[in-house]
C-alpha positions in Angstrom: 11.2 -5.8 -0.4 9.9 -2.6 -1.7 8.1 0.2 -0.3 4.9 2.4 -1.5 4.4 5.8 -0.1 2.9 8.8 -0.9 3.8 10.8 -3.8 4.2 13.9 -1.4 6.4 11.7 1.5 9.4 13.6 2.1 10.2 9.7 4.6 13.8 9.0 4.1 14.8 4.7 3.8 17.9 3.0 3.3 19.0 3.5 -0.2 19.6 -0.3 -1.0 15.3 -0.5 -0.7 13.5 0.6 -3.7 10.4 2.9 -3.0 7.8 3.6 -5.4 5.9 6.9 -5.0 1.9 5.5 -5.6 -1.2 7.1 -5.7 -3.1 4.7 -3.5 -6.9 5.8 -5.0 -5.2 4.5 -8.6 -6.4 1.1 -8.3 -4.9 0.6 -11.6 -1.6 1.6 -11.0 -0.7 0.1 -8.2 -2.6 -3.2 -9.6 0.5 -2.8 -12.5 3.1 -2.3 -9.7 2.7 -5.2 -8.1 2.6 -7.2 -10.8 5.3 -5.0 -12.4 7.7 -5.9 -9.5 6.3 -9.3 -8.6 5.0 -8.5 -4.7 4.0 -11.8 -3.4 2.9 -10.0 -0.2 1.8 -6.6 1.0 2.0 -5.9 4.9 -0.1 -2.2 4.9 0.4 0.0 7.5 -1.9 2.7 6.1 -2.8 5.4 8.6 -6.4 7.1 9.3 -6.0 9.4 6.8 -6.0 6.7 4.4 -8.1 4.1 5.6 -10.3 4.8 2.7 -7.7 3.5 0.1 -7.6 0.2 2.0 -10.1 -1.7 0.0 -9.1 -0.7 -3.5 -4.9 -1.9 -2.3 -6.7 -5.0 -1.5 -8.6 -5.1 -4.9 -5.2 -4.2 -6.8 -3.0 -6.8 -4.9 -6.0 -9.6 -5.4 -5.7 -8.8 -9.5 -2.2 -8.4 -9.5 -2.0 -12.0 -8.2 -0.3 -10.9 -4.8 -0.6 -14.1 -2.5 -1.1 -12.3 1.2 -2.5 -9.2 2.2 -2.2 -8.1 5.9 -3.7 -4.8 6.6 -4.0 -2.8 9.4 -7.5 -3.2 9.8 -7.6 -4.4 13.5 -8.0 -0.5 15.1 -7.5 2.8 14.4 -6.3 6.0 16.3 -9.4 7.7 15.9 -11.9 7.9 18.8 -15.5 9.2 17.5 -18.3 9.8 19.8 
């Protein structure tokens, strides 16, 4: 397991997990992360505020050869009228 967060996160996880501080609009980065680290999955939990990163994880995981992606694309907390 590994986890990607924001480069500004100050979220706190048990040490024995590594976290990698990612850019998620680099496409290209995180593409070389995942294949870097070999993720064979990617469970997403991005929030609102970064729903519009969500296609380019998928785009990265797809290249990097990441066998599932299961986003977070079933709802959101936003209400717009």
């Amino acid at each position: 397991m590994t986890i990607f967060t924001r480069p500004e996160s100050t979220s706190t996880f048990p040490a024995d997990i590594p976290v990698v501080k990612a850019d998620y609009a680099d496409e290209k980065a995180l593409e070389e992360e995942f294949r870097l680290r070999g993720i064979d999955a990617v469970v997403s939990v991005l929030g609102p505020g970064a729903v519009d990163y969500a296609a380019g994880m998928v785009d990265a995981a797809y290249k990097a050869g990441v066998r599932r992606f299961i986003g977070k694309f079933f709802g959101s907390s936003i209400l717009v009228l």
